[in-house]
N, C-alpha and C positions, 0 to 999 in steps of 0.2 A: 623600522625602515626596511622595505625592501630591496633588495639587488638582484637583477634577470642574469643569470650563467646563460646565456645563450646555446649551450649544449645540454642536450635533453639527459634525462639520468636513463635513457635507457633510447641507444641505436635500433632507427625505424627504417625497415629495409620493406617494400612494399614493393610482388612482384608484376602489379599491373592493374588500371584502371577497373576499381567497381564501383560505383557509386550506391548501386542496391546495398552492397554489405558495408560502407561509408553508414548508410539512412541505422543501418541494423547496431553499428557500432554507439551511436549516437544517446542509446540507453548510458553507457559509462560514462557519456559526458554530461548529459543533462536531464537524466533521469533518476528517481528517487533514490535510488543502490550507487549511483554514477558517484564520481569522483569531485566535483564541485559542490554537490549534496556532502559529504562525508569533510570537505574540507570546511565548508561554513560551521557544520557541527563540530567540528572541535575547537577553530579557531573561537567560538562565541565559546564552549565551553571553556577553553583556557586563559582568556582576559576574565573572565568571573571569578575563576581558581584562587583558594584562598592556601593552597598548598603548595610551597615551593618545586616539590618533585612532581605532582601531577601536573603544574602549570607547566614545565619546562617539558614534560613528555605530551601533553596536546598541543603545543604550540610547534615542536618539534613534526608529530603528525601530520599534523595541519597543512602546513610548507610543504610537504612531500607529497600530500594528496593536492596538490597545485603542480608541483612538478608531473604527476599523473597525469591529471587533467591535460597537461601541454602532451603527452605523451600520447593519449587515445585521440586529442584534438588533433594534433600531426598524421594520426593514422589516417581518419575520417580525409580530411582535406588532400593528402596523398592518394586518396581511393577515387575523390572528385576529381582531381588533377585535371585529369584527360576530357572529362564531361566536362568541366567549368570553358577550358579550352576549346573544344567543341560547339561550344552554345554560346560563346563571346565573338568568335569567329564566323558562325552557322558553315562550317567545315561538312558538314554532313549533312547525307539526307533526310528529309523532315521526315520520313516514315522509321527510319535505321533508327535515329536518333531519338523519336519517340518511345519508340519499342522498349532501348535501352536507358530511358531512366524509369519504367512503367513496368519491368520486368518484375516486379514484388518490391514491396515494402513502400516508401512514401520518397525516394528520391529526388522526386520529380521537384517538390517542396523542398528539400535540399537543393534542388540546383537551379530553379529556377527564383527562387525567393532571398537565397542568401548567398547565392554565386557561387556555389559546392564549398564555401565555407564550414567549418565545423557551428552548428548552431545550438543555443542554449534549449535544446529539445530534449523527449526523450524518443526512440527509436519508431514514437507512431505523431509526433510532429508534436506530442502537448509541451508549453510552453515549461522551463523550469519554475518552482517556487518554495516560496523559505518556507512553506507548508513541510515543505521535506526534511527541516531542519527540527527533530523533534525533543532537543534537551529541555531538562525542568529543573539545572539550576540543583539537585540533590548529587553528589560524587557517586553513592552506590546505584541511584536507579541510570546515571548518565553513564557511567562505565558500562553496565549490562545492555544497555542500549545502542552503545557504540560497539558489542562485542556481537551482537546481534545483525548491525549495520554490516559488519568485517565479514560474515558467514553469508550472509544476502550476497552482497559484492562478488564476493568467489564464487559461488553459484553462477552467478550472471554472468563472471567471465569463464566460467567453464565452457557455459551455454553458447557462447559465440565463438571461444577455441572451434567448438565442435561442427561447427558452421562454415570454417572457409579452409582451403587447403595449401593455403599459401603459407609458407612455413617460414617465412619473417614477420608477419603478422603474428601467425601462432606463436615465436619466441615471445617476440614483446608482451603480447597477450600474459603469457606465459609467468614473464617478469611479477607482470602487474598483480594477476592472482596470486602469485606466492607471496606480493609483498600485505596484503588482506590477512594472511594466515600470518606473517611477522605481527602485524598489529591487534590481531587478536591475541595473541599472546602475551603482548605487554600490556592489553587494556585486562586482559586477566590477572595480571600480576597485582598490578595496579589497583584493582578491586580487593584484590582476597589481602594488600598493602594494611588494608582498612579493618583494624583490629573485628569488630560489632558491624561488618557490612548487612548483615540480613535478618528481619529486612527492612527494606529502606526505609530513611526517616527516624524518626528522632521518639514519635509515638509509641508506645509498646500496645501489640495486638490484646484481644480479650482473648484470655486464654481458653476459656471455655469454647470459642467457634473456632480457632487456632489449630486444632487437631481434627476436625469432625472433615470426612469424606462424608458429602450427602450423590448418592445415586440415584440422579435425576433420570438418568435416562435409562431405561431398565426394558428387557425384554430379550430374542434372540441375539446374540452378541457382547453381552456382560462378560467380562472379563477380569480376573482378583490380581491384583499385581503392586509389586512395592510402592507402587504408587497412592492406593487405594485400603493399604491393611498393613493390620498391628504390627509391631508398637506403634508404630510413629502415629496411625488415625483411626480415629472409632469407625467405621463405616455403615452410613445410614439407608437402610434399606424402604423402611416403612417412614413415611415422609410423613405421615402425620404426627412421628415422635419431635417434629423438629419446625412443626408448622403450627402459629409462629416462633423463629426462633429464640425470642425475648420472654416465649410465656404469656403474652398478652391475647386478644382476641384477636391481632390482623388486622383491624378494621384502622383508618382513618380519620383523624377526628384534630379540632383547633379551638383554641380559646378565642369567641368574638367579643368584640365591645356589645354592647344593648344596641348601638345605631347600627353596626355591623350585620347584627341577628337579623332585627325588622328587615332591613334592607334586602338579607340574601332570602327571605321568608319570603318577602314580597316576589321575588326572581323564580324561584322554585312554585308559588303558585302560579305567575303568568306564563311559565315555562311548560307546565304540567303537561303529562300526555294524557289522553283520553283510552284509556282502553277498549271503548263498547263504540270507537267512531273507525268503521272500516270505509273509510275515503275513494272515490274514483281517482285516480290521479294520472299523471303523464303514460306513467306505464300500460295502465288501461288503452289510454283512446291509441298509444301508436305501437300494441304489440302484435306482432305477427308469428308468423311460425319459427316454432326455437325458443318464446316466452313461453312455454308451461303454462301452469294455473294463473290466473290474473282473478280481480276482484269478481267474487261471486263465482267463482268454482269453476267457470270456463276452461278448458285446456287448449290452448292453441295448436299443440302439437309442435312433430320437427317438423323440416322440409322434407323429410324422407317420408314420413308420414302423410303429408298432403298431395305426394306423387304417388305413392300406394295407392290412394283414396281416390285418386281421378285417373287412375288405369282403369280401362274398360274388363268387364268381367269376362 
């Protein structure tokens, strides 16, 4: 059961109507890093929780990424203030007051569609969704994921500190980033809690591909680093030692029934290409300059090519 404190956990002191940086704030509220995203992810991970102590620390989370959310929503709707007032009233000129929700970003969608409310958006109007909610229900892959979400988050509200200059904003802002670094720290805890966290799952890796660095991607910019060499991984240079990596031929292949075989036999002969049938086709009858070669050796040429050609000598 819930109960509303009607006092926010953190005083919002906002020095003057913007609705532009209201539209820009609007990522924290209802976008993927935003705070109703990070709250649905823990509250679903904590009613799942089969652990006394993790269950009481995301549920714990959870609630306080709500008291956020009211927190960056208060900001957003303080920023609308004046423009919701404005365009309820039409106080102002249709030129002035167009100007000023059109100045950058999507405000306009902020105020005229949902009254300079704060909206379950993210900062370019897409609507919120549990798409954004990405737990699986395993404690070690959902902690690192939630510890991943906390670093995203603080990024994002760096990003917008550094965007406005109103310095009641930036406190709160301020709050809010710091309290992403408190939760990353207890969902670190919380992980490394878990005697066998890595890696996740219950499965044990094949040891054999477990250690192998394969260097796919090889040329100017190779780089040898603990990431990539001994002990911890053999590092594989020549790709054929490793292709395929079971030792088999690579290739694809299925057990079919006898009515199976006939069948796909049948498909593969009415399917068959011809090789020795070079076809007129679409491309032929409608290409013009910029088609290259076409059937029977033609060159069309560019257009640059057909202006050369009809400049007089």
């Amino acid at each position: 059961m819930f109960i509303h404190n009607k006092r926010l956990q953190y005083t919002v002191r906002v020095g003057e109507s913007n609705p532009v940086l209201g539209s820009l704030l609007l990522e924290q509220f209802g976008g993927p890093d935003g705070e109703l995203a990070a709250a649905m992810r823990y509250f679903t991970q904590g009613l799942a929780e089969d652990d006394p102590g993790r269950k009481d620390m995301l549920l714990d989370i959870a609630t306080e990424e709500l008291s956020h959310l009211e927190v960056i929503g208060s900001i957003v709707a303080m920023l609308n203030k004046g423009a919701k007032a404005q365009l309820a009233e039409g106080a102002m000129e249709e030129a002035e007051f167009y100007r000023s929700l059109t100045a950058g970003g999507n405000s306009h969608t902020q105020a005229i569609l949902f009254g300079g409310g704060p909206a379950l958006t993210n900062s370019s109007g897409v609507p919120w969704t549990a798409a954004y909610v990405d737990s699986r229900g395993e404690p070690t892959c959902d902690l690192r994921s939630n510890i991943a979400a906390e670093s995203r988050a603080k990024i994002v509200y760096e990003r917008l500190i550094n965007i406005t200059d109103d310095p009641g904003i930036k406190d709160a802002l301020g709050f809010l980033m710091t309290r992403e670094i408190a939760h990353q720290k207890s969902f670190e805890k919380a992980l490394y809690a878990i005697t066998d966290n890595f890696p996740s799952g219950k499965l044990q890796g094949v040891g054999r591909f477990a250690d192998v660095y394969v260097n796919t991607s090889q040329g100017v910019g190779d780089l040898a680093g603990p990431w990539n060499e001994a002990p911890m991984f053999e590092k594989i240079d020549d790709l054929e030692e490793v292709m395929p990596a079971d030792g088999g031929d690579g290739t694809a292949t299925v057990k079919l029934t006898r009515a199976e075989a006939t069948v796909a036999k049948k498909m593969m002969e009415r399917t068959a290409s011809d090789p020795e049938v070079d076809a007129e086709t679409g491309v032929d009858l409608g290409a013009g300059p910029g088609a290259g070669k076409v059937t029977g050796g033609e060159d069309k040429g560019t257009a640059s090519d057909i202006k050369k050609a009809e400049k007089p000598a």
